[in-house]
N, C-alpha and C positions, 0 to 999 in steps of 0.2 A: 498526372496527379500521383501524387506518393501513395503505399499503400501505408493505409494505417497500420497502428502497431497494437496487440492486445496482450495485455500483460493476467496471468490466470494467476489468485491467491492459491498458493502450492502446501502440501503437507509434506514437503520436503525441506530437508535441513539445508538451511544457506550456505554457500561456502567461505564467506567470509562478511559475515552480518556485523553491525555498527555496534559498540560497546554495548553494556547493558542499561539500558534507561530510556525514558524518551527523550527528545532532541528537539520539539515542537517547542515554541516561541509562544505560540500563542496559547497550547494548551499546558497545563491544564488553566482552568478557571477554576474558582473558589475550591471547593472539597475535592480532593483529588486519591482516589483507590489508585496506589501505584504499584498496579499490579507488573510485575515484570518475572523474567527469567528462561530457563531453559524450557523448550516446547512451543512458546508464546513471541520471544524476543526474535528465534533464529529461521522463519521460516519463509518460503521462496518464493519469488513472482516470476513465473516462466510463460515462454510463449506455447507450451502446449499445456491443455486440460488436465486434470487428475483422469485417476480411476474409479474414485468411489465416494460420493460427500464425506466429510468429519464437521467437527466443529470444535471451537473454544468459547467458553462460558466463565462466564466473572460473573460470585456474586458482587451484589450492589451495597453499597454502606447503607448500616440502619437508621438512615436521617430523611429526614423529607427537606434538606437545605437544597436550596438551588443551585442550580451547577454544580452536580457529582457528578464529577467527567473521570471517567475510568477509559484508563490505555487497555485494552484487547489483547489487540496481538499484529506483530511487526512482520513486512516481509519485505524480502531483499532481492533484489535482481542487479547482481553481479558484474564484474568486469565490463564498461562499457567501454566505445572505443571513445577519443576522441572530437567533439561534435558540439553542438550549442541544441541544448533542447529548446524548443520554441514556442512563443508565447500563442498557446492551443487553447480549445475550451476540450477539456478530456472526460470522455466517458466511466462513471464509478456504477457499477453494476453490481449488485450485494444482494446476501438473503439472510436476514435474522429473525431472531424472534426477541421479547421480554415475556419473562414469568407472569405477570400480570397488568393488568391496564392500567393501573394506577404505580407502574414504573415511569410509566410517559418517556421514554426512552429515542434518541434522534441519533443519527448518524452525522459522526464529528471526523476528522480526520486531515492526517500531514503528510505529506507529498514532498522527499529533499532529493538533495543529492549527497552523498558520502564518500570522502575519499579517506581510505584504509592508510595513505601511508602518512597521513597527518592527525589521525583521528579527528576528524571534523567534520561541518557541515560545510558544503561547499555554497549552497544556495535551497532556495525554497521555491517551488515550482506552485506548492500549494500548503499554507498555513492557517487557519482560520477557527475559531469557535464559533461560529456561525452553524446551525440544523444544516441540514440538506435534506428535503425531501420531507414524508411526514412520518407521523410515529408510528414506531414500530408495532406489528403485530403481535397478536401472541401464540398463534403459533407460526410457522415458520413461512418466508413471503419474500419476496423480491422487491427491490426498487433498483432502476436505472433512473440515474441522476447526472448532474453535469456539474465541473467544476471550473471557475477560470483560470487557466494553469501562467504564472510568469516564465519568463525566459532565463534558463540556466547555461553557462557554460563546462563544460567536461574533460576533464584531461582524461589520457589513457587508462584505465584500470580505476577508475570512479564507480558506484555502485546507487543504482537508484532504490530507496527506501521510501515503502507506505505505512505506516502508522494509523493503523485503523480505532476509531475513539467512538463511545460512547457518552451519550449527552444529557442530562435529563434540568428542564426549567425545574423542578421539585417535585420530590416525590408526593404521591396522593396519601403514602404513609411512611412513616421509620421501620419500614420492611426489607432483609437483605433480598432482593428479588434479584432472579438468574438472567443474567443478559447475554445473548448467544448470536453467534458471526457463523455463518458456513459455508465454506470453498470444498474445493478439492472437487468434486464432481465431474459429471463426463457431459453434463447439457450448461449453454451459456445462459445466465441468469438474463431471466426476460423480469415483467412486472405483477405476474401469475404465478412466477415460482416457488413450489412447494417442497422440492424435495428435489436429490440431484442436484446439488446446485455448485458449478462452477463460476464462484464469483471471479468478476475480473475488472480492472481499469484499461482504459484505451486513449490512445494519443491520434490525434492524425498524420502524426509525421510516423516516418519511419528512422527505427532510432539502428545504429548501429552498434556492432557489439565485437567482444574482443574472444568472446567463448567459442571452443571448438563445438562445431556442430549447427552454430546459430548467425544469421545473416552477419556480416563485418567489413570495411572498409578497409583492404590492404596498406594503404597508403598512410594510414593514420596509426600503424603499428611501429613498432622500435625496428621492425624488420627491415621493412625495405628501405629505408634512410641511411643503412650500415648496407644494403648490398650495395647502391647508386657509388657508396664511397667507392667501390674496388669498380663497378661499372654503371659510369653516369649514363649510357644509353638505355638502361632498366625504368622502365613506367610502370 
């Protein structure tokens, strides 16, 4: 069996994050807070934990219209090798909270792939306005959810991107209420968690990668295809 793969939301700067905006298809729906930019757009999904929780907070438009879907905050995990991600049910493990109950606040979210040297979206592994899970707490909480992820294919140096959304059927008032996402932590987000919270998504497959330092597939690099040139008995 393959070991799965657990991708941790990072308070670390990307190193080569998707333009500025979102790229989801399916969101937003009706009213949309586009909130975007530096801090929020460019940050990391790695295979090891933070150090210390943070969080990012969007307030909420002062409407009670249905579907004020607000984009959060994006993270990018870098350089993949070559490979077809595959059609997974993937684990989304989170801890937020909403300012108030009458935010009714759900967790929405897009799951692509990106490739840097076309600026595009290569495919969607998960796209949806659909809840996941129930409404958020107010103050800070965990859920582990599941999503149905489709099958993507990967050329070398492609980059997988999570698009973490906020959802709300209507607000209970025209109140900007604070809606808050928290990673970075050193404990994996169970359904208890309060605090320390290392949110993370997880795949079953084990995905490879092109970064020094993290699991990778020699053979799927530009490398050895140029050495086999000068000596084909190279494997």
């Amino acid at each position: 069996m393959p070991a799965p793969t657990r991708l941790f939301l990072r308070d670390v700067t990307a190193v080569n994050p998707p333009t500025n905006g979102e790229k989801s298809t399916a969101l937003p729906v009706g009213v949309f807070d586009g909130n975007s930019g530096a801090g929020f757009e460019d940050r990391s999904l790695m295979t090891t934990a933070g150090g210390a929780q943070v969080s990012k907070s969007r307030a909420a438009l002062a409407t009670a219209a249905e579907h004020d879907d607000q984009y959060i905050a994006r993270f990018t995990l870098d350089d993949l090798a070559a490979q077809t991600i595959n059609a997974n049910t993937w684990i989304v493990a989170v801890a937020t909270s909403e300012a108030n109950a009458n935010a009714n606040s759900f967790t929405i979210l897009s799951l692509y792939v990106w490739r840097p040297s076309t600026s595009s979206v290569v495919g969607f592994v998960y796209d949806s306005d659909t809840i996941l899970g129930i409404e958020w707490e107010i103050a800070e909480d965990g859920q582990v959810l599941s999503i149905a992820g489709s099958s993507v294919v990967c050329a070398a140096g492609d980059s997988l991107v999570l698009e973490f959304w906020r959802h709300t059927a209507g607000q209970g008032m025209a109140t900007p209420y604070t809606q808050t996402l928290y990673f970075n932590g050193t404990t994996d987000v169970t359904e208890t968690t309060t605090s320390d919270a290392a949110s993370y998504i997880e795949t079953p497959q084990t995905l490879d990668y092109l970064v020094v330092g993290q699991p990778f597939t020699l053979q799927e690099t530009a490398v050895i295809p140029a050495i086999r040139q000068i000596n084909p008995f190279i494997r």
